[in-house]
C-alpha positions in Angstrom: 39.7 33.1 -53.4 39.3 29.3 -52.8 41.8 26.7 -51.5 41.6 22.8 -50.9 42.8 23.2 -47.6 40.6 23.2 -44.4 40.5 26.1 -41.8 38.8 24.5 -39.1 39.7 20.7 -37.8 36.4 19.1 -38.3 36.8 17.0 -34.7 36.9 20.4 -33.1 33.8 21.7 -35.2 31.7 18.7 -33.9 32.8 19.4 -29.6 31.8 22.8 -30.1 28.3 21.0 -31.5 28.5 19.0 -29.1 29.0 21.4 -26.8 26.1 23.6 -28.0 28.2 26.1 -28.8 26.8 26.4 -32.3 24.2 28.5 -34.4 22.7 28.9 -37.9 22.3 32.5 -39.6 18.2 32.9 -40.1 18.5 32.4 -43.8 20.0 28.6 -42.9 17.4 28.0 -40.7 15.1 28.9 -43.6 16.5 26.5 -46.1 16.8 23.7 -43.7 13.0 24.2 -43.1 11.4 25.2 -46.6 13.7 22.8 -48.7 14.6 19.7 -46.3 11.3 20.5 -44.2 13.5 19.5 -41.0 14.5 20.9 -37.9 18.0 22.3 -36.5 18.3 19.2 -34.9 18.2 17.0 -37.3 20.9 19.9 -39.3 23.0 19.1 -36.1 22.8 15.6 -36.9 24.1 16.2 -40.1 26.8 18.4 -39.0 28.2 15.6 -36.8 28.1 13.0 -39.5 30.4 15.1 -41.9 34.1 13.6 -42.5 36.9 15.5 -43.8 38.7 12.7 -46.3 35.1 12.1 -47.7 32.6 15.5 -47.5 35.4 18.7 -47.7 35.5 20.6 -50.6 36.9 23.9 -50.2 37.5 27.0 -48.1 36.6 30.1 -49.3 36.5 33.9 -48.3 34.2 35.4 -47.2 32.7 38.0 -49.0 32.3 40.4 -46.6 35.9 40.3 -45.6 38.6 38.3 -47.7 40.1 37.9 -44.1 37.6 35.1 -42.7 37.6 31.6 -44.1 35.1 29.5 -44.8 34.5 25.7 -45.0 32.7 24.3 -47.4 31.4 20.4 -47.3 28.7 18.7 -49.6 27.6 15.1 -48.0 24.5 13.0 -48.7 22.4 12.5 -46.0 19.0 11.1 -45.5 18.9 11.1 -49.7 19.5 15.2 -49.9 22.7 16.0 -51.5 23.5 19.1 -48.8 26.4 21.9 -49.3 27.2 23.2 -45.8 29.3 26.4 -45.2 30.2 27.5 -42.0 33.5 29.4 -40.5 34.7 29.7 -36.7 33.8 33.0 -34.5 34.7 34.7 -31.5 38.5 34.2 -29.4 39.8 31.8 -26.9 39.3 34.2 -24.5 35.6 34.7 -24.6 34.8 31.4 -26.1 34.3 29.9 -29.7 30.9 28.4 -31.5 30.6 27.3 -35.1 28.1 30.0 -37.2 26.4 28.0 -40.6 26.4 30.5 -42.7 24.4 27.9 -45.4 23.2 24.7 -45.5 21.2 24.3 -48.7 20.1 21.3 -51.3 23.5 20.8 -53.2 22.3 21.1 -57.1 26.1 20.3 -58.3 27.6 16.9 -59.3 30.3 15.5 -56.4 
């Protein structure tokens, strides 16, 4: 199920960033590698540059578990057209990070 509302606030996406508190699954790391042929820095970089008004484009369920959102933004960026998907873990007891789950050349029209 999709929605166009957003789960996460993206100023609290970027502290956690910021904050390091932040990591890509192994198959994002791939694609920002083989297809951009950049590091997770730079992905960082374009993380932090993301605004809601102009780059959101849905939340979505996860389909592991229709329970867990997860936001979906396509930007431009250093010429790529880039879909980004990533959701919140963990509690504010033991501490929050953002998890990409993708980050991958966007082949769709905005």
């Amino acid at each position: 199920m999709d929605r166009a509302k957003i789960t996460y606030p993206l100023h609290i996406v970027k502290e956690l960033i910021a904050n390091g508190k932040c990591e890509f699954t192994r198959r994002a790391l791939e694609t920002i590698q083989d297809h951009f042929g950049e590091t997770e820095a730079w992905a960082w970089e374009v993380m932090l540059s993301l605004d809601s008004r102009r780059d959101f484009y849905k939340s979505t369920n996860s389909n592991h578990n229709h329970k867990i959102w997860l936001d979906v933004y396509k930007t431009r960026y250093d010429d790529f057209d880039i879909y980004i998907k990533f959701q919140l873990v963990g509690d504010r007891v033991i501490g929050q990070e953002i998890r990409v789950t993708s980050f991958k050349t966007d082949e769709s029209s905005f």
